[in-house]
C-alpha positions in Angstrom: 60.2 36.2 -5.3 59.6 32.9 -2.9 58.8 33.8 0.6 61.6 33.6 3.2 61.6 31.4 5.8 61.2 31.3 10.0 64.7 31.6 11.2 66.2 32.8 8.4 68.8 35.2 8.3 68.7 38.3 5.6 71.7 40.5 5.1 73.9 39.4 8.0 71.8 40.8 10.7 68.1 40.8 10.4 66.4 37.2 11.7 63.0 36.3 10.4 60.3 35.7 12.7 57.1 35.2 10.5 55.3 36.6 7.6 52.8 39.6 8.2 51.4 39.7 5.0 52.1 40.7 1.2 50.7 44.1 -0.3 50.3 45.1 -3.8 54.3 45.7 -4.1 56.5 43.7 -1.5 55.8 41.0 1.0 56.1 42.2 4.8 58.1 40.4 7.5 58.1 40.2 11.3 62.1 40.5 11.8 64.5 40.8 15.0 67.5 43.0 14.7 70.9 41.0 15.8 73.7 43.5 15.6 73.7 47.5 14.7 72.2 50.5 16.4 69.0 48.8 16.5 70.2 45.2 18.0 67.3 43.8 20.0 64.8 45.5 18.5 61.9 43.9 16.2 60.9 46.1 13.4 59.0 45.1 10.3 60.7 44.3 6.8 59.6 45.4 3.3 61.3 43.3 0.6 59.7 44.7 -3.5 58.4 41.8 -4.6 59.7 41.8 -8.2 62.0 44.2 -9.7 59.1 46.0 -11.6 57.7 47.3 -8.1 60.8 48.7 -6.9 59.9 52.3 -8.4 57.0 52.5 -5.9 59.0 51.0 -2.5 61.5 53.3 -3.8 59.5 55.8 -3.6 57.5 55.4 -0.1 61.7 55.6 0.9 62.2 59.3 -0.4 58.7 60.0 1.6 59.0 58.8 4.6 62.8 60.3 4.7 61.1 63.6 4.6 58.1 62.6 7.6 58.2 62.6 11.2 54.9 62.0 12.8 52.9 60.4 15.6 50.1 59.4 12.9 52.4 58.0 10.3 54.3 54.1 10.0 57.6 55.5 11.0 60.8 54.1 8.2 63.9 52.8 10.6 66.1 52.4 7.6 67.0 51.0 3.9 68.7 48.8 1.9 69.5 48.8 -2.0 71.7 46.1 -3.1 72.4 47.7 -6.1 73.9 44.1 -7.6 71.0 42.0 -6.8 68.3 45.0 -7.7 67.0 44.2 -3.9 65.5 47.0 -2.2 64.8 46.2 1.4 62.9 48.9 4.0 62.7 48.2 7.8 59.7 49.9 9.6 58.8 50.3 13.0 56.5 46.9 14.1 52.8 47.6 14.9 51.9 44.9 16.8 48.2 45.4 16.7 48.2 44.7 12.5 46.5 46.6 10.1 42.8 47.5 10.7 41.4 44.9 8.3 42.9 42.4 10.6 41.4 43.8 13.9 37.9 44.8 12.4 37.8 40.7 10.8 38.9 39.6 14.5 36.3 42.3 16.3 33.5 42.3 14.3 32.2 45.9 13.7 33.2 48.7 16.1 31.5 50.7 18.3 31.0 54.3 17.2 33.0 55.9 19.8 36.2 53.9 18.7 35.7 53.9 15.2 35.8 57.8 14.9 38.9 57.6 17.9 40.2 55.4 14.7 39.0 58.1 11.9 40.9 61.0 14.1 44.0 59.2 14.0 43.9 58.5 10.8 42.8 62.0 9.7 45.5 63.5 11.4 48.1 61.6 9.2 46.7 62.5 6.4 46.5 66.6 7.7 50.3 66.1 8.1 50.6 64.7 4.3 48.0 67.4 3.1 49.7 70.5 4.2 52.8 69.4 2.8 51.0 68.9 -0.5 50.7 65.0 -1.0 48.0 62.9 -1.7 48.2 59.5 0.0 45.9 57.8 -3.0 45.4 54.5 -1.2 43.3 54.9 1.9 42.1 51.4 2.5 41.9 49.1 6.1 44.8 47.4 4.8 47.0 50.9 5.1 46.3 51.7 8.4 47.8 50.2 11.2 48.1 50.0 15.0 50.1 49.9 17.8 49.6 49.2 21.6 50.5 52.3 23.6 50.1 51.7 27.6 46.0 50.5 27.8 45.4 52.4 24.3 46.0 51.7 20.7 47.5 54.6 18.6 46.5 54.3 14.9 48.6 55.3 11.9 48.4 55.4 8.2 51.1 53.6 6.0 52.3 52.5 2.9 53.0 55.2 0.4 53.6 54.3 -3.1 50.9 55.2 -4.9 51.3 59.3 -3.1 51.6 61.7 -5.7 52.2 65.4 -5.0 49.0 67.8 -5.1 49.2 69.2 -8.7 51.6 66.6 -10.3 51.6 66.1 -14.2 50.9 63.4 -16.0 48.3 60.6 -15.8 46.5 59.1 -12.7 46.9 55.7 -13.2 44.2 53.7 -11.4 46.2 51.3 -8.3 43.8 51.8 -5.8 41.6 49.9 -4.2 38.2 49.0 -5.6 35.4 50.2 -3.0 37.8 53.1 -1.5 38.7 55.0 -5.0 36.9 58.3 -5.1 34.7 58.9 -8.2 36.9 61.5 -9.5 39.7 59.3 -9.5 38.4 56.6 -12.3 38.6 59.8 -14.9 42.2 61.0 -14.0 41.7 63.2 -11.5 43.0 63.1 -8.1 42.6 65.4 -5.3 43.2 65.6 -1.6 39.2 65.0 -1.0 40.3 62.1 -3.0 41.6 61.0 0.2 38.6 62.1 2.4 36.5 60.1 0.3 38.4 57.0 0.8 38.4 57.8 4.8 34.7 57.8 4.6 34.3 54.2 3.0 36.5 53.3 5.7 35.1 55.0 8.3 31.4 53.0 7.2 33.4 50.0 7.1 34.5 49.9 10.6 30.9 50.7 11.9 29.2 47.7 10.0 31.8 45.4 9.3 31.2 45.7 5.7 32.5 47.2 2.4 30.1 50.5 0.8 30.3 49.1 -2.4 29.6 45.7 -2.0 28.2 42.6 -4.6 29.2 41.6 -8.5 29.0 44.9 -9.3 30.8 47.1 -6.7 33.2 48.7 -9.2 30.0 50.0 -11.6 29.0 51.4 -8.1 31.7 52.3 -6.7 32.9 54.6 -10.0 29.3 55.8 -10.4 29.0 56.3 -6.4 25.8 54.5 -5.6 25.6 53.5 -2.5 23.0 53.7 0.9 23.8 54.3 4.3 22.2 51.7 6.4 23.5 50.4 9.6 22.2 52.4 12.5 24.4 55.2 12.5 24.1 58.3 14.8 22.9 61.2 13.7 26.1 63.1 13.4 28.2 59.8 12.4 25.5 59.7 9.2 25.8 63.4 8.6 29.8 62.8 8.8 29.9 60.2 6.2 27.5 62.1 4.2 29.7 64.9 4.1 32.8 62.6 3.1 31.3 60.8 0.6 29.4 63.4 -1.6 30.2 62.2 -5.5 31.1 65.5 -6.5 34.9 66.0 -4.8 34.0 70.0 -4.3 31.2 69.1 -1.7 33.2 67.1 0.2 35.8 68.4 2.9 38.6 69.4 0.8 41.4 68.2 3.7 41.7 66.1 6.3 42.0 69.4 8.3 38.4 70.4 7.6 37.5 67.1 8.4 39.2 67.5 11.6 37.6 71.1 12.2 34.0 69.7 11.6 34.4 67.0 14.0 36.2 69.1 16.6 33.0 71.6 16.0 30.5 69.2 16.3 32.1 67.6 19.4 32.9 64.1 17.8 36.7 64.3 19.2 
């Protein structure tokens, strides 16, 4: 699918204002609404790039028709043009980008905002994990921001490759290399899966850099080798420690014992 163009006018009513970037199944646009309920209003645009990844848009549609939360990349509506095999999802704009953007422009963050960031993020995922879903691709990429008066309120997004806790059938391996729990690269996938992939991106906001790093960061990344060097506080250390043990039993098995231990230990 060719990229579509400033000014250009999908569907009848949606203007395109830029490109904000392409993911692993659609490309996103920056679009103002020009007639409808939501006239006025800019929202962001999912278009499947090719009619092989309209399964998994499809699919982030039936979730986030079922989700409501402060901590999650709320869906404004859809479009299936059933004819054309088009699938197009609007989204509410965050207009601070995702957090790979803001960490690049930033440099690494202080320790105070990154686990502000971790919190937000965390509780997302507790809204997802007591409903029994695994998100499955926790990466900078999926989490986004948005200005709220002088703060930024963080959410996670893009859901195609959830899968409900206890599903059949094979875990096929979409993630992202460096934030794939070990578990994951032998079919299993748990919701520590996703704690796991919180901690590599917790350790990436606090040095700017990827865990598992170099020509061979997926040998380390399946086997889990990796040191923790950067400075880190105390507790931040013993945090990551506790989110990135190999073995997916050691690790907190929610994001809602991860959000215990840091309310415990005073880190929120």
């Amino acid at each position: 699918m060719e990229d579509f163009q400033e000014g250009e006018l999908l569907l009848g009513q949606y203007q395109i204002l830029s490109k904000l970037g392409e993911g692993r199944f659609g490309k996103v646009y920056k679009v103002r609404v020009l007639k409808g309920r939501n006239k006025g209003k800019t929202l962001a645009m999912k278009v499947a790039k090719d009619l092989e990844f309209i399964p998994y848009l499809w699919k982030e549609v039936q979730t986030l028709i079922l989700f409501n939360h402060p901590h999650i990349v709320s869906m404004i509506s859809y479009l299936y043009k059933k004819e054309k095999r088009e699938l197009y999802v609007l989204y509410e704009y965050m207009d601070m980008g995702n957090l790979r953007e803001y960490v690049s422009k930033k440099g690494k963050l202080e320790e105070k905002e990154a686990i502000k960031i971790l919190s937000h993020v965390a509780r997302g995922l507790e809204f997802l994990h007591s409903r029994g879903y695994i998100h499955g691709d926790v990466k900078p990429e999926n989490v986004f921001g948005k200005r709220v008066l002088n703060s930024i309120l963080w959410k996670i997004g893009d859901f195609g490759l959830m899968r409900i806790r206890g599903e059949s059938g094979v875990i096929d391996i979409k993630g992202t290399v460096g934030y794939i729990a070990p578990e994951v690269f032998h079919g299993e996938l748990h919701r520590s899966s996703d704690v796991f992939s919180l901690g590599c991106l917790f350790y990436y906001m606090l040095t700017g850099e990827e865990l598992f790093s170099g020509e061979e960061r997926l040998i380390k990344n399946r086997q889990c080798v990796y040191s923790l060097e950067g400075g880190f506080s105390d507790k931040a250390a013993r945090l990551m420690e506790l989110m990135l043990q190999r073995e997916h039993r050691n690790r907190f098995k929610t994001a809602k014992e991860l959000l215990n231990y840091m309310v415990k230990e005073r880190l929120i």
